[in-house]
N, C-alpha and C positions, 0 to 999 in steps of 0.2 A: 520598573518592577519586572521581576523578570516572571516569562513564563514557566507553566510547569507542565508538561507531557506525560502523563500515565501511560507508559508504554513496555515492550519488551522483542527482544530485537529478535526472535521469530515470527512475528506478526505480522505480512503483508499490511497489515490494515495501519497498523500503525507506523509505518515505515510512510503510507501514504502523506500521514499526516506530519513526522519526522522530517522528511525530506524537503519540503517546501518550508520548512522554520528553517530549517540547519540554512538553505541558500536564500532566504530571503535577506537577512540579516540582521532580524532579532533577535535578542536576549532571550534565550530561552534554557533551560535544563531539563531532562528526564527523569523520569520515577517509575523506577523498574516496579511493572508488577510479578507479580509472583505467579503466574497462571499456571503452570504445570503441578503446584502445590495447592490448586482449588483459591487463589486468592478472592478470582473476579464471581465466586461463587457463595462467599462469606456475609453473611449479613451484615458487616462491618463497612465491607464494601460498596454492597449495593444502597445502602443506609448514606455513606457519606463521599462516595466517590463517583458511582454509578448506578443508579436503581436497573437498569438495562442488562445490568452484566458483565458488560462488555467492556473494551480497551479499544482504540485510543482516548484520553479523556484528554481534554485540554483544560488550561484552569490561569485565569489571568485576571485577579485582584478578583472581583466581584464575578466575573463572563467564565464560566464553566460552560464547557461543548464536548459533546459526544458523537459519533459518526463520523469517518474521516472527512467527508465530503465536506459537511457542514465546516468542522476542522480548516479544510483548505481555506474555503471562503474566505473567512476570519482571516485567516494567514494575508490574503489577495486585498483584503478589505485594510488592514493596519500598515502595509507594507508597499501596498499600490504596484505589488508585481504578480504575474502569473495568473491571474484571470482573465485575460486577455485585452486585446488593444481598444477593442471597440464594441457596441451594446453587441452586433450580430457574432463576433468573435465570442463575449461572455456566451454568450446562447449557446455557442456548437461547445464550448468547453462544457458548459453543464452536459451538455448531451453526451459527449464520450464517459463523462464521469456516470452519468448514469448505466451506460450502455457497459460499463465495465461493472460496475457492483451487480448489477443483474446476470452479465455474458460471461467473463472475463475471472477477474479475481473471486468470486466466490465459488465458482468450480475449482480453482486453482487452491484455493486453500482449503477447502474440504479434500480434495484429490493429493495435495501434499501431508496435508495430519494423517489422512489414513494409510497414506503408505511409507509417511517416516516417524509418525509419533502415537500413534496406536498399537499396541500389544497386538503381533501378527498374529497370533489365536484369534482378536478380535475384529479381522479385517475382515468386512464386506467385500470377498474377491468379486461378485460379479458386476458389483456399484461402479469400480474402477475403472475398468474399459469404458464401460457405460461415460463416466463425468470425463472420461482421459478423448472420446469421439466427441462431446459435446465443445469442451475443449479446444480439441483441431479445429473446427468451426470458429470458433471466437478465433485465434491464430488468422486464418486466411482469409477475417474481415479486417485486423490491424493490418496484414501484410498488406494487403493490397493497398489498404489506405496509406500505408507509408512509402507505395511506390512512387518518388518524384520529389516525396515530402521531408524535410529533415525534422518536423514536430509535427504534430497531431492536429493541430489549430495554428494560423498563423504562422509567422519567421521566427515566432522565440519561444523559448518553453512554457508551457502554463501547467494548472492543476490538470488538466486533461491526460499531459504526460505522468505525470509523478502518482495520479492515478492509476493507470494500465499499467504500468512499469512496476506496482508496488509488489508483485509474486515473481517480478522474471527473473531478478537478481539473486534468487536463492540458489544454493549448490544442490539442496536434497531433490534427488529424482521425483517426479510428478507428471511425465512425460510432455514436457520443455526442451529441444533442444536450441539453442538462438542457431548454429548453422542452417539447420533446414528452414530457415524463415530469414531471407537475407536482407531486408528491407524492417524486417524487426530487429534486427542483430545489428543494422548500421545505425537503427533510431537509438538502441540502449548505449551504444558505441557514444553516440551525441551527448546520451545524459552522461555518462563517467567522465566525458569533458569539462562538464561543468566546474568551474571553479566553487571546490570547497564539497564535491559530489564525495560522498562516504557508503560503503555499502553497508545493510542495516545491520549486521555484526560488527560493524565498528561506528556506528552511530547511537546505536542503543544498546542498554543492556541486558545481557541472556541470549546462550546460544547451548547448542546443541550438546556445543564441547563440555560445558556448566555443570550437565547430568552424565556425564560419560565417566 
């Protein structure tokens, strides 16, 4: 049976969850939502998709998941890849995975929407600096941690990576540069190696160009 991902390829969040289906090597397809046209906000949705609101949903025969996190697991659990090699390895992959939906990607995607997809009338200019210093801070605890390392846990890639990684791939400014961060820039460098590695504009569907 094949999987179905409720996704849309501006989504950090869902890229998180995209990215470890597409290289694990299950059967899986996308289901573009509609979220810039109020999809994930529709009673329709929340009713038989997502009561949360939100995207990534995953959905496989009976197993419906929500939160990419949760998402990956599944992914590590059916496929026997990327949660890591061993019980203390699972542990520290939950822990970057944590430490990035709190540090990481949720600054990163709040700090991208407001400065490429909010009506510039409607920017909160003084929030931006604000979440763009909060930001650098998260930046110079992956750098450091990737000096010496080629993945984040272990010799091989896990969710750990495909987590932190899920906003760096974007083009729209958010104050990201991979140059000034060299040891983040050879890690992402690691993942586009990956055999079958897609960036989320051409992994999922809906892109910026869509509305343009």
């Amino acid at each position: 049976m094949t999987i179905k991902l409720y996704c849309f390829g501006e989504s950090g969040n869902a890229y998180k969850a995209a990215l470890p289906l597409e290289l694990s090597g299950l059967d899986w397809e996308p289901v573009k939502v509609d979220f810039f046209n109020g999809e994930t906000r529709t009673t329709e949705y929340r009713s038989t998709v997502n009561e949360m609101g939100e995207a990534p949903v995953l959905v496989d025969g009976e197993v419906r998941l929500t939160q990419s996190g949760v998402i990956q697991m599944y992914v590590a659990e059916k496929s026997g890849k990327f949660g890591g090699a061993t019980p203390e390895e699972a542990r520290e992959v939950m822990r970057w995975v944590f430490w990035d939906n709190h540090k990481l990607s949720s600054q990163a995607g709040m700090t991208r929407f407001l400065m490429n997809f909010l009506p510039e009338d409607k920017r909160p200019e003084a929030v931006i600096p604000f979440m763009q210093g909060r930001l650098k801070a998260a930046y110079d605890v992956l750098n450091g941690h990737l000096d010496g390392r080629d993945w984040i846990v272990g010799a091989a890639p896990t969710n750990a990576d495909f987590s932190c990684c899920g906003y760096l791939f974007y083009p729209e400014p958010f104050g990201f540069t991979r140059a000034d961060w060299p040891h983040i820039d050879r890690w992402l460098s690691n993942i586009e190696a990956l055999d079958g590695w897609k960036h989320p504009y051409d992994l999922m569907p809906g892109s910026p160009a869509d509305r343009a």
